[in-house]
SEVOVEX-253826 format. One record per atom (N, C-alpha, C, O, CB): x, y, z; residue in one letter. Coordinates in steps of 0.02 Angstrom, whole numbers, plus 50000, padded with zeros to 5 digits. Each point is the difference from the previous one (the first is absolute). Glycine has a CB too. Layout:
SEVOVEX-253826
XYZA...
end
This chain:
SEVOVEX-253826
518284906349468X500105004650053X500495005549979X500005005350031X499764985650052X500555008349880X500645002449976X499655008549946X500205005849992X500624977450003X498635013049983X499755006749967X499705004950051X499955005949982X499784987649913X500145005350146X499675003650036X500415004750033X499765005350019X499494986549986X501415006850005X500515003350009X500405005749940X500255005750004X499724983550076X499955005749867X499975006049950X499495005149950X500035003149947X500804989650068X498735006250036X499335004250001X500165006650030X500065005849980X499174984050034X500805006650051X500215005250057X500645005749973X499975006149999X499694983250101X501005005649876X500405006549987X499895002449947X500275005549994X500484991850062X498794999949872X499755005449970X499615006250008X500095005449972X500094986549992X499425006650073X499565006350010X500505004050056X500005005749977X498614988250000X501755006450074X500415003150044X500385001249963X499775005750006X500084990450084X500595004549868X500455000149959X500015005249925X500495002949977X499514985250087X499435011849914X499745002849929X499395005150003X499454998950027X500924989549923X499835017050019X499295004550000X499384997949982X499445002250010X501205005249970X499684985949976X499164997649954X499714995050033X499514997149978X500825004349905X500044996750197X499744993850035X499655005050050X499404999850011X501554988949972X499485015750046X499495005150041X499335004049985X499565001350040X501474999549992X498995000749909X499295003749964X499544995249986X499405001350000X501175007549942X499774982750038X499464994849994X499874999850067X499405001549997X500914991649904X499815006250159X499875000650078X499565002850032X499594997350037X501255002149959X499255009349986X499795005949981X499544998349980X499615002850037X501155002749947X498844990749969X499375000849968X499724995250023X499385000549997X500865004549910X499984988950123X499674991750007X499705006450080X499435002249998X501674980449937X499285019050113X499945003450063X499265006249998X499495000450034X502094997649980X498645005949932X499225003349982X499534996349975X499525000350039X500945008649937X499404987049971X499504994949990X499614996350061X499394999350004X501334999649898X499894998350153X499864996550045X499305004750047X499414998650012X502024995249976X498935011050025X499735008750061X499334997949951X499584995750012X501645018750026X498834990049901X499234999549989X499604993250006X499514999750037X500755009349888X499924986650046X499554994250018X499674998350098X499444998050017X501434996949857X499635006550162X499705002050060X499635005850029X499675000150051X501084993749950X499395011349954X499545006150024X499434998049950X499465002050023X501455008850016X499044986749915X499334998449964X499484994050055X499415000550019X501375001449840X499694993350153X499714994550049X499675005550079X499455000850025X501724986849921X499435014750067X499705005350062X499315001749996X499514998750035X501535006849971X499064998949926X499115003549964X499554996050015X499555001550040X500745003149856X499744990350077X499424994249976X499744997550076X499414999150015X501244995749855X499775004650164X499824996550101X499805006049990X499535000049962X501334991350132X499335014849927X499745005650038X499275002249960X499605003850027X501755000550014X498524992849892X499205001749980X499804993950022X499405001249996X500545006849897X500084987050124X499794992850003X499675003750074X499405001250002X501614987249921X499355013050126X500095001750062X499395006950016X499725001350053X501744993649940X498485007949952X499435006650026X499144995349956X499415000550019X501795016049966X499004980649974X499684998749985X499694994450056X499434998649982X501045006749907X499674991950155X499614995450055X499935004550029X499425000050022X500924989749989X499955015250006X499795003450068X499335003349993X499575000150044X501645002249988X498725000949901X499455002849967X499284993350008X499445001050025X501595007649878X499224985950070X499554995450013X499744997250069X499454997450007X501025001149894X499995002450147X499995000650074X499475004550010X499434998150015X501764999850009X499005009649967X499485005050019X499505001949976X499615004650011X501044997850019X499424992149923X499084998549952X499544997450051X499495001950028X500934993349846X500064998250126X499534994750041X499875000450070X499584996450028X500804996849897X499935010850103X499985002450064X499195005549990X499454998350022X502225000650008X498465007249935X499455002749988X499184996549968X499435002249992X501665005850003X499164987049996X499304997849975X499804995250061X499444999950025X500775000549832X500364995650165X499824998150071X499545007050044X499395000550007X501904990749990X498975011250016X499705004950068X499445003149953X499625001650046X501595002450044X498504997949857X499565001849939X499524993450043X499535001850035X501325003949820X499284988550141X499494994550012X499715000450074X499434998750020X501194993749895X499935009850118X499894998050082X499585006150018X499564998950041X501654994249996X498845012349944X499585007049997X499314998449986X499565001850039X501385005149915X498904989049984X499424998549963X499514994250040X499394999350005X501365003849882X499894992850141X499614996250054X499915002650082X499534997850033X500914993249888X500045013550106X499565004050061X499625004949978X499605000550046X501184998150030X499085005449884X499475004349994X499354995549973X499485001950027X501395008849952X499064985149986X499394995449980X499594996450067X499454997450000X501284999849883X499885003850185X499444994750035X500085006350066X500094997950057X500124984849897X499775023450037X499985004850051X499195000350021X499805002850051X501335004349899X498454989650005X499345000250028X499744995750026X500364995450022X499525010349920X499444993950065X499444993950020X500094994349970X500005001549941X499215005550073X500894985549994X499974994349931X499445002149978X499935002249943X500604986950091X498925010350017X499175001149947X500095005249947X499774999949943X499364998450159X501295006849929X499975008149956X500384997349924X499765001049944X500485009950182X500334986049889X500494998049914X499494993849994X499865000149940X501815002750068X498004992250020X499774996249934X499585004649962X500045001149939X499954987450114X499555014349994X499285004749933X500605003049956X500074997749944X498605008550144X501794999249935X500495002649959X500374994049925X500145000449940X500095007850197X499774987349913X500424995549924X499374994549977X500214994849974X501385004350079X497875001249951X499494995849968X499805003349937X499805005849993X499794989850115X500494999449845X499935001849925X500685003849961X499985002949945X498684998650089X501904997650008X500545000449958X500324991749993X500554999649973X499675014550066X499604982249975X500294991749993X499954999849906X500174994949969X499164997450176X
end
């Protein structure tokens, strides 16, 4: 425990404990603004996949009310001989 105390008054104490501080403190920032990056593409990247699948949803539901806007008799002759 005792080092940890003379950790502390080294770096408070010495220019070469503050600039080691100084640098552990910037190292630290970037490693969280890099982590930030990585969620925030993780994060557009679903949403993008969201508004895929959403569009291909309603793409389907389109494909299925306009297919039966007619007669059944009228879409089977229409879909006989595409099986």
């Amino acid at each position: 425990m005792t080092w940890i105390f003379a950790a502390w008054r080294w770096i408070a104490g010495s220019r070469a404990g503050q600039a080691v501080a100084a640098a552990l403190a910037a190292l630290a920032y970037l490693a969280l603004a890099k982590r930030q990056s990585r969620l925030q593409g993780r994060s557009e990247a679903e949403q993008e996949a969201r508004e895929d699948a959403d569009k291909r949803v309603q793409k389907g539901q389109d494909a299925v009310r306009d297919g039966r806007g007619g007669d059944p008799d009228e879409r089977l002759r229409k879909n006989d001989g595409r099986w």
